[in-house]
C-alpha positions as CSV (number, residue, x, y, z in Angstrom):
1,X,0.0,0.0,0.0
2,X,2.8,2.6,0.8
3,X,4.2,1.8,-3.0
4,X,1.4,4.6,-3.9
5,X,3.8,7.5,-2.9
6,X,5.9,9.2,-5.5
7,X,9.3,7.8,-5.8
8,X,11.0,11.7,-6.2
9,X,10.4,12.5,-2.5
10,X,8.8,15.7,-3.6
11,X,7.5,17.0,0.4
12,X,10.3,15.4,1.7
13,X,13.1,16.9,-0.1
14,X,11.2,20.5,0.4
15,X,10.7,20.3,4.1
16,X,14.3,18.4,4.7
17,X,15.6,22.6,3.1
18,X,13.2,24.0,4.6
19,X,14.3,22.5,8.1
20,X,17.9,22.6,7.8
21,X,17.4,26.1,7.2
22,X,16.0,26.9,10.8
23,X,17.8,24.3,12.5
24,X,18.9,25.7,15.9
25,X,22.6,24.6,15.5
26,X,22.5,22.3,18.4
27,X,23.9,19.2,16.7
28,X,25.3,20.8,13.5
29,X,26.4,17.0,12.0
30,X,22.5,16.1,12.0
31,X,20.8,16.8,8.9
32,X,17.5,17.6,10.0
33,X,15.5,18.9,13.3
34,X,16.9,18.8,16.9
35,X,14.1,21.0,18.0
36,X,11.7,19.9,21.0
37,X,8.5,19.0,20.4
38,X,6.7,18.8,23.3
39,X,4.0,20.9,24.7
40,X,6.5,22.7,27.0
41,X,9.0,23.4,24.0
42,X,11.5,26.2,24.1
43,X,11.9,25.7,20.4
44,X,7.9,26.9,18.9
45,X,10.1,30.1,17.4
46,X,12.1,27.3,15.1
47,X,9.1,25.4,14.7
48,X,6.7,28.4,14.0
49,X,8.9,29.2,11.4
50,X,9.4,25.7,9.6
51,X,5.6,25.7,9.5
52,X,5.6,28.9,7.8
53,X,7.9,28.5,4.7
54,X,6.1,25.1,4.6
55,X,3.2,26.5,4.1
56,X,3.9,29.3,1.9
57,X,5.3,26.6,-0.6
58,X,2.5,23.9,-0.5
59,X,-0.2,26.0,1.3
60,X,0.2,29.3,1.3
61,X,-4.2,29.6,1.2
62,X,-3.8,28.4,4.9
63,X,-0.5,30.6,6.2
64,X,-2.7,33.8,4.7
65,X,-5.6,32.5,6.7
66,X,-3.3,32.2,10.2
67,X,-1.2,35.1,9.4
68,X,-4.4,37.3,9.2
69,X,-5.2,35.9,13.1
70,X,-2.3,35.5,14.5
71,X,-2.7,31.9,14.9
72,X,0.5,30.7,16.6
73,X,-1.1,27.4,17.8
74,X,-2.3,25.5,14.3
75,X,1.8,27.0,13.0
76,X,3.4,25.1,16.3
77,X,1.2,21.6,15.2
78,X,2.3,22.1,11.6
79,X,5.6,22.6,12.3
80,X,5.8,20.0,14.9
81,X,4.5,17.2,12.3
82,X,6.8,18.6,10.0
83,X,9.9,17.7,11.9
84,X,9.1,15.0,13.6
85,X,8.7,13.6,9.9
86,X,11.9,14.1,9.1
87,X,13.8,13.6,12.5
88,X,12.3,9.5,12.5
89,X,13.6,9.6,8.8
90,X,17.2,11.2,9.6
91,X,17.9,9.0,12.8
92,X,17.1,5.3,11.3
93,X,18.8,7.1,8.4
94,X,22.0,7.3,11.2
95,X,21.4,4.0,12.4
96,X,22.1,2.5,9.1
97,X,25.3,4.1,8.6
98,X,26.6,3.4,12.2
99,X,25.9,-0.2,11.2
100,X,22.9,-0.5,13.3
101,X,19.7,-2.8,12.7
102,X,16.7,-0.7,11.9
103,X,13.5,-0.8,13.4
104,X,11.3,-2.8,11.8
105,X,7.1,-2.6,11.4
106,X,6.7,-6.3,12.8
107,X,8.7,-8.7,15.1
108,X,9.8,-10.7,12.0
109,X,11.7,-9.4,8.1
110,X,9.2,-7.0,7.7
111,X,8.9,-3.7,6.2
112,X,11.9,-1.2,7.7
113,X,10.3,2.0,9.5
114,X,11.2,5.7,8.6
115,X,12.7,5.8,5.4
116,X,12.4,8.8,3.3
117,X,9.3,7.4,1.0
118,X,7.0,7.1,4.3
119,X,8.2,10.4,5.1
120,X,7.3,12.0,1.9
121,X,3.5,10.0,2.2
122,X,3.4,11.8,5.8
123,X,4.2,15.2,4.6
124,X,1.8,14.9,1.7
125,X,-1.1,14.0,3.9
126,X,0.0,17.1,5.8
127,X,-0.6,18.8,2.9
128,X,-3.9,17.8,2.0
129,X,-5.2,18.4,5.6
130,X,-3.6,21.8,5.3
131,X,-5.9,22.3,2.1
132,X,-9.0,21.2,3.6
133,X,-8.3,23.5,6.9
134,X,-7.9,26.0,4.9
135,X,-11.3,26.0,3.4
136,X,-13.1,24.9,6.5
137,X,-12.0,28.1,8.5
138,X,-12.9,29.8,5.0
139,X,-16.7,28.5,4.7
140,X,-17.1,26.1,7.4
141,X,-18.6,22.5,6.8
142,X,-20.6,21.2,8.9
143,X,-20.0,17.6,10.1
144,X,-22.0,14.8,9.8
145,X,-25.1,14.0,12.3
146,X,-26.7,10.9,13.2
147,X,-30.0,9.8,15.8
148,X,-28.8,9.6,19.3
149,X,-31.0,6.6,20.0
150,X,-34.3,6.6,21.7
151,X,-33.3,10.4,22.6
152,X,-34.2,11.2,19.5
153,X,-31.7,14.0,19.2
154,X,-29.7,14.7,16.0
155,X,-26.3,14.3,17.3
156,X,-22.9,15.9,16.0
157,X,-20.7,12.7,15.3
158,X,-17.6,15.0,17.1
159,X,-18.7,17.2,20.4
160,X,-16.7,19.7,22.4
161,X,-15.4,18.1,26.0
162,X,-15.3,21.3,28.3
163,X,-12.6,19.9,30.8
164,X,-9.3,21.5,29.1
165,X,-9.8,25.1,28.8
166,X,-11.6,26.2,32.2
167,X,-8.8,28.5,34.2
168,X,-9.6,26.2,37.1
169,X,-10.3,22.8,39.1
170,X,-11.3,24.6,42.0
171,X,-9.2,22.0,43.8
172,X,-5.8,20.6,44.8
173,X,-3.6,23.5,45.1
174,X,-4.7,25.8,42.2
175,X,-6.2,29.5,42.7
176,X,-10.4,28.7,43.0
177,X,-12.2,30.7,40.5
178,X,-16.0,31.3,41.7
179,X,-17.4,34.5,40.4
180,X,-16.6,35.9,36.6
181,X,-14.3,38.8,38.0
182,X,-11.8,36.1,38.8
183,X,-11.2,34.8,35.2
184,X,-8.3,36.2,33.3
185,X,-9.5,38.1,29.7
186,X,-7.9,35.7,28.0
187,X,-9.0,32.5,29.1
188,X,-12.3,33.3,28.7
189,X,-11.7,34.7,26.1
190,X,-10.4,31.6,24.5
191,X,-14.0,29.5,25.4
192,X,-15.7,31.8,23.6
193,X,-13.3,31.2,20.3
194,X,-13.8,27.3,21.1
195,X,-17.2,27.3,21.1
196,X,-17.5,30.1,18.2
197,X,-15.6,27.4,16.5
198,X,-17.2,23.9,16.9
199,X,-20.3,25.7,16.5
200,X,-19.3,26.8,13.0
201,X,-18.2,23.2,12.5
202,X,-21.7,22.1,13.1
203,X,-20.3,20.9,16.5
204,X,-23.1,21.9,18.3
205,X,-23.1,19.4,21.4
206,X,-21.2,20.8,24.3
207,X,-20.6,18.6,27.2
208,X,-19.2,19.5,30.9
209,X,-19.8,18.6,34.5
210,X,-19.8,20.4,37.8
211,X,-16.4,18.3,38.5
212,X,-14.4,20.4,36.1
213,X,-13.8,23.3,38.4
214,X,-15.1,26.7,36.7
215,X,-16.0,25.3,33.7
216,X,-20.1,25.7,33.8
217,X,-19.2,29.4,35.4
218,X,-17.0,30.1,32.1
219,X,-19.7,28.3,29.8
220,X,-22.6,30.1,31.1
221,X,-20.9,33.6,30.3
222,X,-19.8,32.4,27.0
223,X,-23.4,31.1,26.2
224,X,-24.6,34.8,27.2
225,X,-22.2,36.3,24.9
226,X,-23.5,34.4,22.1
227,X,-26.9,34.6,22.4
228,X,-26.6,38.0,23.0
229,X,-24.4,38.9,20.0
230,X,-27.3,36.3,18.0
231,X,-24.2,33.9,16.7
232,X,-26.4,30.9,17.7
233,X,-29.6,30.0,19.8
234,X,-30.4,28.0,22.5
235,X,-32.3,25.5,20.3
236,X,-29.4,25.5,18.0
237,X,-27.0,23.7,20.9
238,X,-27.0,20.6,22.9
239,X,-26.3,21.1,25.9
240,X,-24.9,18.1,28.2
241,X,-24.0,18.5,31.6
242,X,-23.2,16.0,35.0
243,X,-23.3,15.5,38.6
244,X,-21.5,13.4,40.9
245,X,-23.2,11.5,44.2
246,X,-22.0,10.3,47.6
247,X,-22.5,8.7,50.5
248,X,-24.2,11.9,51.9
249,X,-26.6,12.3,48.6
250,X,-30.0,12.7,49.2
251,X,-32.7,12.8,46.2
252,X,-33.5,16.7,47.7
253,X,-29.9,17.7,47.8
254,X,-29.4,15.8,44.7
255,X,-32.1,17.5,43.1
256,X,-31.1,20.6,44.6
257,X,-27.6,20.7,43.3
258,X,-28.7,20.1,39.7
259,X,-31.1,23.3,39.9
260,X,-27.8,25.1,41.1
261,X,-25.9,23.5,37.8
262,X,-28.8,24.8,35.8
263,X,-28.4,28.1,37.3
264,X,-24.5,28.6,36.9
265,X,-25.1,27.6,33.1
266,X,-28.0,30.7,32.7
267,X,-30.7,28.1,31.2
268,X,-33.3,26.8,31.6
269,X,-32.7,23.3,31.1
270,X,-29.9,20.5,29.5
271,X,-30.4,18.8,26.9
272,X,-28.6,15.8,28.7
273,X,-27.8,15.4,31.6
274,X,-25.7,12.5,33.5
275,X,-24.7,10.7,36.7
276,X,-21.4,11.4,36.5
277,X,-18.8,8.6,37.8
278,X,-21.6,5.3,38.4
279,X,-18.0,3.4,39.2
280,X,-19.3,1.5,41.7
281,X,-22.2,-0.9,42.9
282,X,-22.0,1.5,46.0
283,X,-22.3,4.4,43.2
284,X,-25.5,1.7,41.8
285,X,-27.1,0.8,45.0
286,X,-27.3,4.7,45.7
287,X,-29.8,5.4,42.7
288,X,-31.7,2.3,42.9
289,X,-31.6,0.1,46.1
290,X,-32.4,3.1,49.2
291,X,-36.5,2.3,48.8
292,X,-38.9,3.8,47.2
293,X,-38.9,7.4,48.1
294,X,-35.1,7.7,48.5
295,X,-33.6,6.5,45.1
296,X,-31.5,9.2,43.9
297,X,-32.8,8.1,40.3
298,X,-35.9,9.7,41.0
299,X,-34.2,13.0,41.3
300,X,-33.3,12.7,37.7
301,X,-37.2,11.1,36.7
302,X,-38.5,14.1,38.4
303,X,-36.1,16.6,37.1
304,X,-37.3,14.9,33.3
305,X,-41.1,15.2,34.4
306,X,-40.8,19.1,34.8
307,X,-38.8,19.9,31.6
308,X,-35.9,21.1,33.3
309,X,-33.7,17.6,32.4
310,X,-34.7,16.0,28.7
311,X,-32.4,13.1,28.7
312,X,-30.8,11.1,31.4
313,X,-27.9,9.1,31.1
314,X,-24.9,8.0,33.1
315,X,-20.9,8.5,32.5
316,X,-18.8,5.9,34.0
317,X,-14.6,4.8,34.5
318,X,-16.0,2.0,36.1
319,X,-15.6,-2.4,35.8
320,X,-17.6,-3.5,33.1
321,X,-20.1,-5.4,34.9
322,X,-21.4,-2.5,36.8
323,X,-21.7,-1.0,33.9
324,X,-23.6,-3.6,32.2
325,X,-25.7,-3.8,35.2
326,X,-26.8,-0.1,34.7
327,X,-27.6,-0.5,31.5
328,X,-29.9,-3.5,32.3
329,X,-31.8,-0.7,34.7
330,X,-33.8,0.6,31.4
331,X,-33.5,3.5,33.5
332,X,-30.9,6.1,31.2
333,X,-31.2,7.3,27.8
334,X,-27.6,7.1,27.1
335,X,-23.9,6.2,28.4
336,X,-20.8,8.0,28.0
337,X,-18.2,5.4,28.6
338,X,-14.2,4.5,27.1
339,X,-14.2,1.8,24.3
340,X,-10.9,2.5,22.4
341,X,-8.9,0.5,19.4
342,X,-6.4,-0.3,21.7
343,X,-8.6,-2.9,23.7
344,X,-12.2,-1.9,25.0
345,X,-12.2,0.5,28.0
346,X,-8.9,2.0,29.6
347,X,-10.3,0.7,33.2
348,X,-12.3,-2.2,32.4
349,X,-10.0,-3.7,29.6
350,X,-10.0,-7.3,30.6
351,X,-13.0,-7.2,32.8
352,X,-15.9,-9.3,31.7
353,X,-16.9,-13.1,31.5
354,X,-15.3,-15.6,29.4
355,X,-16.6,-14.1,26.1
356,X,-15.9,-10.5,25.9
357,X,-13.2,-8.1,26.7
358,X,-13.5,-4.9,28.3
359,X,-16.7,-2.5,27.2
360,X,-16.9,-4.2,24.0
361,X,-20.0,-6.3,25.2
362,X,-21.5,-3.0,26.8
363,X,-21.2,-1.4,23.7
364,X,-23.6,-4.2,21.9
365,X,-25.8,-4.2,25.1
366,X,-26.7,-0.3,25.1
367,X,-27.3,-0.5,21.2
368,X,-29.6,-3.4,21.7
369,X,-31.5,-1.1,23.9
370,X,-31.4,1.9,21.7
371,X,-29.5,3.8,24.3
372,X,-27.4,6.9,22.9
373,X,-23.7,5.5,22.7
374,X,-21.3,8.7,23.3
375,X,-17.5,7.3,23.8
376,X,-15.2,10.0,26.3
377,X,-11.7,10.6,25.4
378,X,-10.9,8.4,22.8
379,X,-7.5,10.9,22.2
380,X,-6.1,10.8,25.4
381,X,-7.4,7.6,27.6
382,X,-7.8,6.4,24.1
383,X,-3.7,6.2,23.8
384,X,-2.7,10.2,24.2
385,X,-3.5,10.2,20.5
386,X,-2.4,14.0,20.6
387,X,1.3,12.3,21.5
388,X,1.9,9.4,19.4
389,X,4.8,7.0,19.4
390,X,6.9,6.7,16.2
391,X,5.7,2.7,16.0
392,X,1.3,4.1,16.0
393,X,2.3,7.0,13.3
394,X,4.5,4.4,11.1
395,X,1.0,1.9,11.2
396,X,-1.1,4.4,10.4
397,X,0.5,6.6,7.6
398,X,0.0,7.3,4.9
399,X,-3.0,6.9,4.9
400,X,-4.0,9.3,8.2
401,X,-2.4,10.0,11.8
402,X,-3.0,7.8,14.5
403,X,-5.9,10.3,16.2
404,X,-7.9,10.0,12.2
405,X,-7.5,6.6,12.2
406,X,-9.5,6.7,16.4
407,X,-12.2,8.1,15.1
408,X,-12.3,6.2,12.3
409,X,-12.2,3.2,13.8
410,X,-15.3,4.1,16.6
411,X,-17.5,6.0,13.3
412,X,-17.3,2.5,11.3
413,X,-16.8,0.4,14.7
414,X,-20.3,-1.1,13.4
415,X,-18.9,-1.7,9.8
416,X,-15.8,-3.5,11.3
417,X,-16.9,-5.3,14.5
418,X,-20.4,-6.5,12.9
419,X,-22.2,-4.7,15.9
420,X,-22.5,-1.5,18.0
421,X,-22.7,1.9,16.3
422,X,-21.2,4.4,17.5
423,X,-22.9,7.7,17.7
424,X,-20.5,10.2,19.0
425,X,-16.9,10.8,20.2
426,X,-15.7,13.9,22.9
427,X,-12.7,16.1,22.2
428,X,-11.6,17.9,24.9
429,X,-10.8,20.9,23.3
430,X,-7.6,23.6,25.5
431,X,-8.1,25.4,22.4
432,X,-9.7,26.2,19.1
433,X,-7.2,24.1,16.8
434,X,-7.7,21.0,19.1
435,X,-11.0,20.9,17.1
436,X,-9.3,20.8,13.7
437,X,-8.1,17.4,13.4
438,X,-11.4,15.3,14.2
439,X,-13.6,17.7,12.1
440,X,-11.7,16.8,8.9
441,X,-11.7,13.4,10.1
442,X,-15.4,13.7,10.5
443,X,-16.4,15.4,7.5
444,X,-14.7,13.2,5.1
445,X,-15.4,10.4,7.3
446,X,-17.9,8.8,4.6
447,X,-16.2,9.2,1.3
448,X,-14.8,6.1,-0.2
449,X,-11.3,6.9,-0.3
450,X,-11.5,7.9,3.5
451,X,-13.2,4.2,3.9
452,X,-10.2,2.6,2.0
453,X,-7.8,3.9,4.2
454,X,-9.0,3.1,7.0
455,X,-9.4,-0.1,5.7
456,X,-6.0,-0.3,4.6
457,X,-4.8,0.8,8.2
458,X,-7.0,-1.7,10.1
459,X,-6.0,-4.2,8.2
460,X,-2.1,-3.4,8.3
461,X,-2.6,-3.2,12.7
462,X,-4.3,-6.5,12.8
463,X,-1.6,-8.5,11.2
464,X,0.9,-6.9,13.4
465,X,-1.3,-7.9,16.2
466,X,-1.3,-11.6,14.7
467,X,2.7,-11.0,14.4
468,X,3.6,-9.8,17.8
469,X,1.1,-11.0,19.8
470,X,0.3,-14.1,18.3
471,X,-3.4,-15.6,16.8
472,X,-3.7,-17.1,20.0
473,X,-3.1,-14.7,22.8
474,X,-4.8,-11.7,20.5
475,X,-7.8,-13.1,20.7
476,X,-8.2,-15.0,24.4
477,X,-5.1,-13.1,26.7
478,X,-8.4,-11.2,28.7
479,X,-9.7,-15.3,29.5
480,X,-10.1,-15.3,33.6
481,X,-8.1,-12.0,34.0
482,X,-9.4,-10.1,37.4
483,X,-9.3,-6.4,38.2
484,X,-9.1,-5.0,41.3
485,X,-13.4,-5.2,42.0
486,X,-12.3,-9.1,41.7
487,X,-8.8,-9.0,43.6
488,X,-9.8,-8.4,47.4
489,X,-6.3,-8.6,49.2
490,X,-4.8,-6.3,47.4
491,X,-6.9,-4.7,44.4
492,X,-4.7,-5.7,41.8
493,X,-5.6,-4.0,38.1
494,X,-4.7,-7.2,36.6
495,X,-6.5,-6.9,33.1
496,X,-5.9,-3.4,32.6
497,X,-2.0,-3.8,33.4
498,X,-1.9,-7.2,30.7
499,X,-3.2,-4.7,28.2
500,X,-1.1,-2.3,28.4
501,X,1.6,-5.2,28.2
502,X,-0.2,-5.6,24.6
503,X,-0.5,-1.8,24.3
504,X,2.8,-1.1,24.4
505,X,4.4,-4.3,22.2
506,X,2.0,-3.3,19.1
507,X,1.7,0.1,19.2
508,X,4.7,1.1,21.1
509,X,3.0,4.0,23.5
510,X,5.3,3.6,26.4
511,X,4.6,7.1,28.0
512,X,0.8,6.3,27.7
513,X,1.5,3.1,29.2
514,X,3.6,5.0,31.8
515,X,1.0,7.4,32.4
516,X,-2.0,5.1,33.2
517,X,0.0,2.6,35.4
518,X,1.5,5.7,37.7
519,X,-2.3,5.6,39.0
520,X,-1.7,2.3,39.5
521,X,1.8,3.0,41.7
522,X,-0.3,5.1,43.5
523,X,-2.9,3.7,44.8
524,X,-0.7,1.2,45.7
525,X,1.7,3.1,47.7
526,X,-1.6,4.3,49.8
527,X,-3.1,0.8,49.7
528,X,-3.2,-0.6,53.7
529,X,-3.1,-3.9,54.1
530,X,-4.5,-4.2,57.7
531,X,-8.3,-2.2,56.3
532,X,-10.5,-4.0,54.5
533,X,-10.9,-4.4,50.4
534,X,-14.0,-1.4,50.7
535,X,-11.7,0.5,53.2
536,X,-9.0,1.3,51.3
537,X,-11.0,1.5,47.8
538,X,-13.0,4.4,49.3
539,X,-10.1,5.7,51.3
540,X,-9.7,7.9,48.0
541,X,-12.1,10.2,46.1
542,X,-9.8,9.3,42.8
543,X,-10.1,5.6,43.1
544,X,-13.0,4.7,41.4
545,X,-12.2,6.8,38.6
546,X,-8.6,5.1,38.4
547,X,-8.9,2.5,39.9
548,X,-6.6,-0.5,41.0
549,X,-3.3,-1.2,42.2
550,X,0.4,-2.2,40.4
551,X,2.3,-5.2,40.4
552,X,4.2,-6.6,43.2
553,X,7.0,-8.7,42.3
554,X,6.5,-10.3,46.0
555,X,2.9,-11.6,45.8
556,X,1.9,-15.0,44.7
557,X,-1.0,-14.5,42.0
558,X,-2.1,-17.7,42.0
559,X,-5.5,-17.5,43.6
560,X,-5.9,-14.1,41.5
561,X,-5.0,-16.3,37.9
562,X,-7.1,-19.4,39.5
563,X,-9.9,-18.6,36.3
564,X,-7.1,-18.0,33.4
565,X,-6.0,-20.7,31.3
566,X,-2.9,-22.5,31.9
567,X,-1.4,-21.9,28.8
568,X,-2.0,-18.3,29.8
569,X,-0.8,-17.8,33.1
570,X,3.0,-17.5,32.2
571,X,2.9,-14.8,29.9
572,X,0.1,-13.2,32.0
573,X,3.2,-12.5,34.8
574,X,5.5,-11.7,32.1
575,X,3.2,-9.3,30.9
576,X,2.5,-8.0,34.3
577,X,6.5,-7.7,35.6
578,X,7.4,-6.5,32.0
579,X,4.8,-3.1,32.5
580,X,6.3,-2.6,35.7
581,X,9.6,-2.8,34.9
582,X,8.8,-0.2,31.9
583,X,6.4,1.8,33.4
584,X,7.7,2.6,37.3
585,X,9.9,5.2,37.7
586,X,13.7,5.0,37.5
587,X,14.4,4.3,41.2
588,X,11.5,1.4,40.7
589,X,13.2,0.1,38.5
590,X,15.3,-2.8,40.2
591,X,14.4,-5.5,38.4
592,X,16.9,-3.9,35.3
593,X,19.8,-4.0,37.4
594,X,21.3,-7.6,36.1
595,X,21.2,-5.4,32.6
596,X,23.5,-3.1,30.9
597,X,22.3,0.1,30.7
598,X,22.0,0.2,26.9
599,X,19.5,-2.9,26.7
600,X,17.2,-1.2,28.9
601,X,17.4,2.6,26.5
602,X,13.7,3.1,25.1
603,X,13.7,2.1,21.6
604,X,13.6,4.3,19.1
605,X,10.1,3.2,17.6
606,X,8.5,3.5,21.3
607,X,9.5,7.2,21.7
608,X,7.2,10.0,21.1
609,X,7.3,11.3,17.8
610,X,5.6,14.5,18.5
611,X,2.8,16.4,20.8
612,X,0.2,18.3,19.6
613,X,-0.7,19.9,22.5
614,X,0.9,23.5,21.7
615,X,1.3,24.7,25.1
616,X,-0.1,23.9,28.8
617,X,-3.6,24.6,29.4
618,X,-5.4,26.7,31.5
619,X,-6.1,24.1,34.0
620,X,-2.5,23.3,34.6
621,X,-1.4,26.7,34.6
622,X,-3.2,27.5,38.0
């Protein structure tokens, strides 16, 4: 398939000048970019610069469109893809002439990675992507809608995830922000471009939650601004919002606190509205097992009866059989849960009986019963997507970058996996470019040659799967695997630690891996053996939305493994010992000591090729 790229390098040989050009001098001997390319880079100048003689030769429709608004962010993404390009390119291009074995696209003689043909198909995607950005901020296109299930609502396939660009959590150790003269000009200024944006795109559903610190605040002020200044109406926008319950929940002070949500927003009702975090059968038992008279569900039914709720639904991070158990209620319209390409749900991959893995079966269950199917942060719980490694952009190019081929793979999900539409996907949007990427995805999402390529993609991941992994273990390593609602002495994430084993050796997305199992490391490190399994799971507001505990190399797992097959339950440590190894920090590390220091370097292939996250966001700032 890559044999459809021009042989004379066109892209590549432009950019490679262009580069060399701006290179910062730091290792002169290198032929192309040294600059940093992550989201704290000291090097967006360089990079701002690349982007614009790149696009001023291939482009130059776009660089008039972000010259005219000063639009430093969609440059520093450009520029980034740009060089990181090239840089895989130049160093297997190095590795070669120090005599050393290239990386390679499968664990066998298979297709070298990074050579200066894959490059030039990368670039000239860029390219095209540029093109259709260009006309999209021009005219904007709307993208495609579909029925939300027995809402009944006419659903964006893409919606705006408001949990990025609020100046605040309100919590931990940041600056609490509760009244508008608190907010900096900018940063609210910045939610109104976001929403002035995705509405444009025809990205009309806009989803938040009283968790996300000031976020409603800043929303209802930017929803005033734009009614007032008649850019949009109420009717034109769905509006999805979400509370949280405790231990201390009552239906009155649950219904109570949703009024309050209503209020901060400035409407009159949501168009959606969701339990947010059911994680737990505590969580469960809460809204349906207090009597009659006390369910916290009623709350919601009541809150639906008077107009001010339309739709009810639930968003969860919890084990798939509370999950499935919720959906069973008939009671919610919809569910907002993780289902991802890399293996069903971030926390529940590898929950389930002996015939499914992860969410995949709660995905078949809620279509079955014509819930509303809307899948939460497929970009960054979905495999920081934003931050691929150079292994998940070499499978997916040509043809599209890893985060096109995500959606991709949820919009056609029924098309591939023979079941289980799904309706929409959230993007949690710090800024107005973090929009861009899935609304060209989206809006080309049904042509025929976007279909072939993802086809071409899917089909070129699988077989590596086959090839790494093995037939075998790709289809039954999840057989018998507990997570930590199944592993009583000691919580043990079990199935979600295996697949990230699998994560990492097909895709290669070590600091995702790393990332998701540091939740792990902590909750251990808090974990008290002398309380009881419930005691230390609820020790911690953060636990049932990350739940589990790591690996320990001094626990025997057989009781834990008692329901895996034997042919398994070797490979399931080694899996298990490998992440930890990997994924702990340095001074974890022990289990590396018998090695030399150079067999334990990250390879090439596994390291992040870029980050499309073009600064910190307001959230972090504080």
């Amino acid at each position: 398939q890559r044999s459809i790229i021009m042989a004379d390098n066109t892209y590549f040989s432009a950019a490679a000048d262009i580069v060399i050009r701006h290179e910062n001098q730091k290792c002169p001997k290198r032929r192309f970019s040294t600059f940093d390319l992550s989201n704290v880079s000291c090097d967006n100048g360089s990079i701002v610069a690349v982007a614009t003689d790149f696009l001023a030769k291939f482009c130059p429709d776009l660089l008039e469109i972000l010259a005219r608004n000063d639009d430093r962010d969609r440059l520093i993404k450009i520029g980034r893809t740009v060089n990181s390009s090239l840089r895989y390119c130049e160093e297997v291009s190095s590795r070669e002439t120090e005599g050393v074995s290239p990386p390679r696209s499968n664990g066998t003689e298979g297709e070298e990675i990074g050579n200066e043909v894959e490059a030039d198909g990368a670039l000239r995607r860029l390219v095209k992507e540029c093109q259709m950005l260009a006309k999209i901020l021009t005219k904007p296109t709307k993208v495609p809608t579909t029925r939300f299930g027995r809402t009944e609502i006419d659903m964006p396939i893409v919606n705006v995830g408001c949990m990025r660009f609020q100046q605040s959590w309100n919590r931990g150790g940041g600056v609490p922000v509760k009244s508008a003269d608190q907010l900096a000009k900018d940063c609210q200024s910045n939610v109104v471009d976001i929403l002035k944006h995705a509405i444009n795109c025809g990205v009309t559903h806009i989803e938040t939650a009283q968790m996300y610190g000031c976020s409603e605040l800043q929303i209802g002020l930017a929803l005033k601004q734009l009614f007032d200044e008649g850019f949009c109406r109420r009717d034109d926008l769905i509006i999805q919002t979400k509370g949280a319950v405790g231990s201390g929940t009552t239906k009155t002070s649950y219904k109570s606190s949703i009024l309050e949500q209503l209020h901060g927003l400035g409407l009159e009702y949501v168009d959606l509205f969701a339990v947010h975090g059911l994680n737990t059968q505590d969580t469960y038992d809460l809204l349906f097992e207090q009597g009659e008279g006390n369910n916290l569900i009623e709350a919601l039914q009541e809150l639906r009866a008077e107009g001010r709720v339309k739709n009810v639904g639930f968003s969860t991070h919890g084990p798939a059989h509370v999950i499935k158990k919720a959906i069973e209620t008939d009671s919610f319209d919809y569910v907002n849960l993780h289902y991802h390409f890399m293996g069903g749900g971030y926390t529940s991959a590898g929950d389930g009986d002996h015939t499914f893995e992860g969410n995949q079966e709660n995905v078949r269950l809620a279509r079955e019963r014509d819930m509303g199917l809307f899948i939460i942060s497929p970009f960054d719980k979905g495999g920081r997507l934003y931050a691929p490694s150079h292994l998940l952009r070499h499978l997916t190019l040509p043809q599209m970058e890893p985060l096109e081929y995500g959606c991709m793979w949820l919009w056609h999900h029924h098309d591939h996996a023979g079941f289980g539409r799904v309706h929409t996907i959230g993007v949690g949007a710090a800024r107005p470019s973090d929009l861009d990427q899935a609304v060209i995805a989206a809006i080309s999402s049904e042509t025929q040659e976007s279909k072939q390529s993802f086809g071409v993609v899917l089909k070129r991941i699988e077989e590596r799967k086959r090839q790494i992994l093995g037939e075998k273990w790709t289809k039954n390593w999840h057989l018998g695997l507990p997570n930590y609602s199944q592993c009583v002495f000691g919580g043990f994430q079990i199935g979600n630690i295996v697949w990230l084993f699998n994560c990492v050796q097909v895709y290669g997305v070590l600091d995702f891996a790393k990332e998701r199992y540091a939740t792990l490391l902590l909750n251990a490190s808090n974990w008290d053996m002398k309380k009881t399994w419930k005691e230390n799971v609820f020790s911690s507001p953060a636990f049932a939305w990350m739940p589990g505990t790591c690996y320990d190399e001094n626990h025997d797992y057989s009781e834990e493994l008692k329901d895996v097959p034997e042919e398994n339950k070797l490979r399931v440590l080694e899996a298990m010992k490998f992440v930890h190894q990997w994924c702990s920090p340095e001074n974890h590390r022990s289990n590396f000591e018998e090695k030399k220091q150079e067999d334990i370097d990250v390879p090439l292939e596994w390291q992040q090729a870029y980050d499309m996250r073009p600064n910190v966001a307001w959230p972090e700032r504080s």
